[in-house]
C-alpha positions in Angstrom: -5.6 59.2 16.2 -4.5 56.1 18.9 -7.0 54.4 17.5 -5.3 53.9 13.8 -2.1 53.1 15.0 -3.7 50.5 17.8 -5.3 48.9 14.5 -2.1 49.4 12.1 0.0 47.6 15.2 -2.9 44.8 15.8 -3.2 44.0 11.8 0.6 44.3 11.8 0.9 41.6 14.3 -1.7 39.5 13.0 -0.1 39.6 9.9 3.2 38.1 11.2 1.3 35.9 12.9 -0.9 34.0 10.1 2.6 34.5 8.3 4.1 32.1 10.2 0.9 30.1 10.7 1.1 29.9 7.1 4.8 29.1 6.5 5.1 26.3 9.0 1.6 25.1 9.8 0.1 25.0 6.6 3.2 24.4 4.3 2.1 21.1 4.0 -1.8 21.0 4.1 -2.1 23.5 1.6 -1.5 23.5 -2.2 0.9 25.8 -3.9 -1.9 28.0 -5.3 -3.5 28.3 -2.1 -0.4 28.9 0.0 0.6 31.5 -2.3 -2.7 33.0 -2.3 -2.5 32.8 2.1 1.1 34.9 1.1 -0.8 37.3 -0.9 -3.4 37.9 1.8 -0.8 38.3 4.8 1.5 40.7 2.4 -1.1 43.0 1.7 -2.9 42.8 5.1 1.2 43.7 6.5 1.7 46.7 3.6 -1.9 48.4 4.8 -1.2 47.8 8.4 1.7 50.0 7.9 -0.1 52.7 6.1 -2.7 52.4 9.1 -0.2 53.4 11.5 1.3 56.1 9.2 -2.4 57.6 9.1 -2.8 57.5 12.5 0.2 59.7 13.3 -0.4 62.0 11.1 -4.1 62.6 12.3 -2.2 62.8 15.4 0.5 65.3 15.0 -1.1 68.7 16.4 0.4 71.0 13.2 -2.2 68.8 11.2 -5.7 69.2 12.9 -8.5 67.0 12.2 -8.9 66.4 8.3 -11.6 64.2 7.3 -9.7 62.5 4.2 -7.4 61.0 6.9 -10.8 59.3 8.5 -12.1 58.1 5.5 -8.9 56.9 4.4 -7.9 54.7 8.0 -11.7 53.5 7.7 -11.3 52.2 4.2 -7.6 50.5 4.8 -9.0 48.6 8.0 -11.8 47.7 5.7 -10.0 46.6 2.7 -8.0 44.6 5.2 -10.9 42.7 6.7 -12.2 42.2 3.1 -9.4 42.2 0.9 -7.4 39.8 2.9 -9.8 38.0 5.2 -11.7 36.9 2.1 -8.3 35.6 0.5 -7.4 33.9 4.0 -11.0 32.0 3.9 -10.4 30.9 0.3 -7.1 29.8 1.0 -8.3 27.7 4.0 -12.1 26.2 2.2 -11.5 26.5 -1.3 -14.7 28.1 -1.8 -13.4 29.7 -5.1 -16.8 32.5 -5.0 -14.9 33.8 -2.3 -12.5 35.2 -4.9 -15.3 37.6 -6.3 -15.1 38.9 -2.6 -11.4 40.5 -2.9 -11.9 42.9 -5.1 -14.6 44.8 -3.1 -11.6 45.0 -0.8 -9.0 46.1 -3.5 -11.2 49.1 -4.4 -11.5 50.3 -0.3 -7.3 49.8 -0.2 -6.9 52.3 -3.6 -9.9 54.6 -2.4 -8.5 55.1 1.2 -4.9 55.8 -0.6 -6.8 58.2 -3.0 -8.3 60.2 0.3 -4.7 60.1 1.7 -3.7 62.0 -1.3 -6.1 64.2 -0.9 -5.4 64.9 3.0 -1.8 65.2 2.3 -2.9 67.8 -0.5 -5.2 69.6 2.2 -2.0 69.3 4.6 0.0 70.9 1.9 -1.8 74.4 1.3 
């Protein structure tokens, strides 16, 4: 589906983006803890951009055919991202430490969209 790559290549982008942002502009407003939390955010938001993309070709490729595990798990990554990361990005930026309690909700959406991409690949498979 276009419209998991389109994202994958946006939150790619972004990512290098508030990379650099993060490595040049904010090297010396931000703490070590909170620039290496920024680091964590932008790594993770890069890594799941990637695996956007890889979903949306595959729910491209006409051998496949619509699976619905490939949905879910596109739906979930973008979410985790927006969560997982923007929630770190925030904390890193207002050092409103609830914020941390935030991430994890986003963790969980990252490992259950990579669960449903087992499970498409399984589907794929037979």
């Amino acid at each position: 589906m276009p419209f998991f790559i389109i994202a994958g290549a946006v939150n790619a982008a972004i990512a290098v983006m508030l990379g650099a942002f993060g490595a040049h502009a904010l090297k010396e407003k931000l703490s070590e803890h909170y620039l290496a939390i920024w680091e964590t955010a932008v790594q993770y938001q890069m890594f799941h951009a990637l695996g956007l993309i890889a979903i949306g070709i595959l729910m491209s490729s006409s051998l496949i055919g619509p699976i619905t595990q490939l949905t879910w798990a596109g739906w979930l990554l973008l979410a985790g991202i927006i969560i997982f990361s923007g929630s770190l990005y925030v904390l890193s930026l207002s050092g409103i430490g609830i914020l941390g309690a935030i991430t994890p909700i986003g963790g969980v959406a990252f490992i259950i969209g990579w669960i449903m991409l087992i499970i498409a690949a399984l589907k794929i498979s037979n």
